[in-house]
C-alpha positions in Angstrom: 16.8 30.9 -60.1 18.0 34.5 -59.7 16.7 36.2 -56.9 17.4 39.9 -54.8 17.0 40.8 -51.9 18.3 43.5 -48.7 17.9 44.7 -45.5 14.6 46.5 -43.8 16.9 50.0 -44.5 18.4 49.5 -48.4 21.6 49.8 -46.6 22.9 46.5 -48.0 21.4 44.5 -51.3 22.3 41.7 -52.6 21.7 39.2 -55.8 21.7 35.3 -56.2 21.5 33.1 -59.1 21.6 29.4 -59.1 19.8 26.1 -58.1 17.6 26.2 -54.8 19.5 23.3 -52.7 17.0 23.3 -49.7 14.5 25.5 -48.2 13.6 24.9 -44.8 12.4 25.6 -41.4 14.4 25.7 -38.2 13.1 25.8 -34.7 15.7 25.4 -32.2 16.8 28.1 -29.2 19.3 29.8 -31.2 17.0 30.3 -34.6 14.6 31.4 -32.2 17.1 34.2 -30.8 18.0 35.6 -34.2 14.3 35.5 -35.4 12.9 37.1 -32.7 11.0 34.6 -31.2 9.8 32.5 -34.3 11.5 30.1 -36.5 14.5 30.7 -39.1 13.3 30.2 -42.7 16.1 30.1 -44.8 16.4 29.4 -48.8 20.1 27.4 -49.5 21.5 28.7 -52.6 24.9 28.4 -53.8 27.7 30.6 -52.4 29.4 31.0 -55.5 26.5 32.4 -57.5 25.6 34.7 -54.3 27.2 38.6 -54.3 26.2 41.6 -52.3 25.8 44.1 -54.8 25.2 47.6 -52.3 26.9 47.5 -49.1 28.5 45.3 -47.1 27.2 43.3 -43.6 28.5 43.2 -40.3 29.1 39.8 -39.2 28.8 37.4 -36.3 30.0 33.9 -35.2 30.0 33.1 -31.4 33.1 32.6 -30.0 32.3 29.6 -27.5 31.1 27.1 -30.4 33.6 24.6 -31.8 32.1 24.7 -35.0 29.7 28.2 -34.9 27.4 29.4 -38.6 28.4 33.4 -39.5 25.6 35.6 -39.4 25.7 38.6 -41.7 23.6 41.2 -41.2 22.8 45.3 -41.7 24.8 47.0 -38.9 22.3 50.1 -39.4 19.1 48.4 -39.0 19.8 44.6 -37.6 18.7 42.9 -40.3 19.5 39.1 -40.8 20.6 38.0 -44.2 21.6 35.1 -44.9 23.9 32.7 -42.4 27.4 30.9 -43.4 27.2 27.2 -41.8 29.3 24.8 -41.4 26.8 22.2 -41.7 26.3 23.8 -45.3 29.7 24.1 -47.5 29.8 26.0 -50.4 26.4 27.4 -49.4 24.6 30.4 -48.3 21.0 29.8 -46.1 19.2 33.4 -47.2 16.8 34.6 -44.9 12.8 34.5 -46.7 12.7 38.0 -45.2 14.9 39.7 -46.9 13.9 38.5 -50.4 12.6 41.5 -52.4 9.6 38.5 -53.3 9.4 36.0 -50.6 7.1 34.3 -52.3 9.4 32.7 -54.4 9.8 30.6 -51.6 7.0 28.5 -51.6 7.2 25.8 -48.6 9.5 24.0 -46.8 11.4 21.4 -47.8 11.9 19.7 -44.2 11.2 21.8 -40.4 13.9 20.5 -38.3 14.3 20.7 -34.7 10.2 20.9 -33.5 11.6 19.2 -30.1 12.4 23.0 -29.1 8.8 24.8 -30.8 7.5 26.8 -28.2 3.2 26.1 -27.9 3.1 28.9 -30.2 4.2 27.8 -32.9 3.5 26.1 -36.1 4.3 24.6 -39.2 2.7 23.3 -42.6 1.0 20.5 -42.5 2.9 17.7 -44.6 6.1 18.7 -44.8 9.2 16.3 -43.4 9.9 17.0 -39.8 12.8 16.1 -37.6 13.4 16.5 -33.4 16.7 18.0 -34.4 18.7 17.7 -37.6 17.8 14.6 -40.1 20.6 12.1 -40.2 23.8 13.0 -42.5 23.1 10.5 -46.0 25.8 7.6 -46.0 28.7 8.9 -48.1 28.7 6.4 -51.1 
């Protein structure tokens, strides 16, 4: 897949080509936070195949983590792009928002953490969800 994308401004673009590797919804407190108030919908694509092509993005880990995800986003107008995650080596989790065609998206792979959904909120109906993250597969 090849796909671009950018912030709400055109301050900072970016291209990336490669295999999807997950697509997903996430409703915990800190997804929440970032999103405004919904859930994070992110797109895992590889991080080798990903480039920012105008621009560059302000970045932000929290400091009081042991093991925190970098957030990179448009320092002019707050725009989330993508996160860097420990949990997800050698990939980046792009924001469905700031795909120039979100559609390409489709649906959800999994929804994780629906133990923290607020009443308001909702996700599609058969698609694999988990109280927090799913367990880790059994290295082999």
């Amino acid at each position: 897949m090849d796909v671009t994308g950018g912030c709400y401004c055109g301050a900072v673009r970016y291209r990336a080509t490669g295999e999807v590797q997950a697509k997903g919804m996430c409703f915990c407190r800190e997804c929440q936070h970032i999103a405004g108030g919904g859930p994070s919908v992110i797109m895992a694509m590889p991080a080798e195949g990903f480039a920012y092509t105008t621009g560059a993005p302000s970045q932000f880990s929290r400091s009081d983590l042991a093991t925190p995800g970098t957030r990179e986003f448009c320092a002019t107008c707050g725009t989330h792009l993508l996160t860097r995650s420990p949990r997800a080596p050698g990939r980046v989790l792009i924001k469905v928002g700031s795909l120039d065609d979100p559609g390409v998206y489709g649906m959800p792979g999994a929804v994780v953490y629906v133990s923290e959904m607020q009443t308001y909120h909702t996700y599609p109906q058969g698609v694999m969800a988990f109280d927090k993250f799913p367990p880790a597969p059994e290295a082999k």
